[in-house]
C-alpha positions, 0 to 999 in steps of 0.5 A: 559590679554595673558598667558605668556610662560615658556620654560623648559631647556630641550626644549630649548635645543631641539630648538637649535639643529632644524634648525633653520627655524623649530625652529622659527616655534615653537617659533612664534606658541607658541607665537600665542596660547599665546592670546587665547591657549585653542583654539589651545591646545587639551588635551593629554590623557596620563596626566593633559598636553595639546598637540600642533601640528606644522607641525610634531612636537608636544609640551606638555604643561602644563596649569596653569589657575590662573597665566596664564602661558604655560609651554612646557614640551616636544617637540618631532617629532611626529613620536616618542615623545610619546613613550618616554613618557612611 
């Protein structure tokens, strides 16, 4: 059995103003992990979240093992996704 994918508010109001050909970028990629996502993530040392790369944009996702669900958090370019989170 996948993971399934949950969507915080913040991030999908993140994703409406990309352009569009970004945004569906993410959106497959996170729909790619979904059979296999420990493959994909690494663990971000700033907390219990993992970090997925896709292109210059880094999603911060949080993993509930038992129920199978993939949480994004946070989605940022990289160049300053992980200052806000200080």
């Amino acid at each position: 059995m996948s993971h399934t994918v949950e969507w915080h508010p913040k991030t999908r109001k993140f994703l409406k103003k990309l352009p569009k050909e970004i945004a569906n970028r993410i959106i497959t990629k996170v729909n790619d992990v979904l059979k296999n996502p420990f493959r994909y993530l690494e663990h971000y040392e700033g907390g219990k979240l993992y970090k997925l790369r896709v292109g210059d944009y880094r999603l911060l996702i949080d993993v509930d093992k038992p129920n199978k669900i993939m949480k994004v958090q946070v989605i940022g370019h990289r160049k300053n996704i992980y200052e806000r989170l200080k």
